[in-house]
N, C-alpha and C positions, 0 to 999 in steps of 0.2 A: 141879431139876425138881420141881414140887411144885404140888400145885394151890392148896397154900396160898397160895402169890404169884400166882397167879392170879385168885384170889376177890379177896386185896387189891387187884390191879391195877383188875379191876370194881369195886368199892365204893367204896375211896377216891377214885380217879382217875377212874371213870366212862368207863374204856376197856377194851377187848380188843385182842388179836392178830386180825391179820385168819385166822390158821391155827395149829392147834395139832397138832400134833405127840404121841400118845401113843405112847411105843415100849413094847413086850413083851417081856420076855424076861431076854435078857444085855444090859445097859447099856454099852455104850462105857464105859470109864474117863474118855476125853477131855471127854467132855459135860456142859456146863454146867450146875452141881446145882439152880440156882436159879431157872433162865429161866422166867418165865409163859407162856412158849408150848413147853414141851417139857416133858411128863410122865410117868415112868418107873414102870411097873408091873415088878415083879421078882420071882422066882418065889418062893410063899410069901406073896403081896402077898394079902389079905383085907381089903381097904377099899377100898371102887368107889366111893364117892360125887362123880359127876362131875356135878352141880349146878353147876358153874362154867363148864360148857363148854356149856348149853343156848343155842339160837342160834349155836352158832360153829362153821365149817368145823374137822374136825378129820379129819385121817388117820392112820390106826391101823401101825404096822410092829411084824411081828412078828421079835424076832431071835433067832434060835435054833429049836428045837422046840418048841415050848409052846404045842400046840395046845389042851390044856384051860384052861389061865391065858386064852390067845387067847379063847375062846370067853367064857366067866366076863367078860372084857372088853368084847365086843362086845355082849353081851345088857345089861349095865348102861350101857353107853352108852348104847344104841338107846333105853332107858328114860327117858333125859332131853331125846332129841329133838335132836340137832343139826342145824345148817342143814344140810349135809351131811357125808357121809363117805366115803375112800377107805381104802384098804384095800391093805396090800404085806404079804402071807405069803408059809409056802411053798409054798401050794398057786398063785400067785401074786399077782396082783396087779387091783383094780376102784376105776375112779376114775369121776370126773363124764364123761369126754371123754376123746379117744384121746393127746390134747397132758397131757394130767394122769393117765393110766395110763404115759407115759413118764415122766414127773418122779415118780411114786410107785416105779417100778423106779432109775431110776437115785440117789435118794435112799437105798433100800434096801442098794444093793451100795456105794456109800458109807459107810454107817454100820456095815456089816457087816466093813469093811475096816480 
């Protein structure tokens, strides 16, 4: 998980993910370290620069409590303008549509598990 392979995926290959994925929090053990479309902030994390992800749907899960990292994340997001963004806290959950406020939940208690 790393935006480093992200930026390369854009520059080199002149492609993105059609969605990126940044979770918050406690990390799954299980989750793939390296994916360009899954980026893991983790608590203690102080590098926001997500210039790689301007133009690109991305949805934000927060897992755990870490509603001040949470925030810290979404204010530097917002800063670089993505096409859009949803949103799975614990306060709950805001998506584009009532069909992708379900898939931001049930992706949530997935990854939580």
């Amino acid at each position: 998980m790393s935006l480093q392979s992200l930026t390369k995926l854009r520059i080199e290959k002149r492609r993105a993910p059609p969605i990126v994925w940044v979770l918050v929090g406690n990390i799954p053990k299980w989750i793939e370290e390296h994916s360009p479309d899954m980026v893991a902030i983790r608590p203690g994390a102080t590098d926001f620069d997500f210039r790689a992800l301007i133009g690109l749907h991305v949805d934000v899960f927060e897992l755990g409590d870490h509603c001040a990292l949470l925030e810290k994340t979404l204010t530097a997001l917002d800063s670089v303008h993505p096409k859009s963004r949803g949103l799975a806290c614990l306060c709950g959950v805001a998506g584009t549509s009532p069909e992708h406020e379900r898939i931001l939940k049930n992706a949530k208690e997935h990854l939580c598990n």
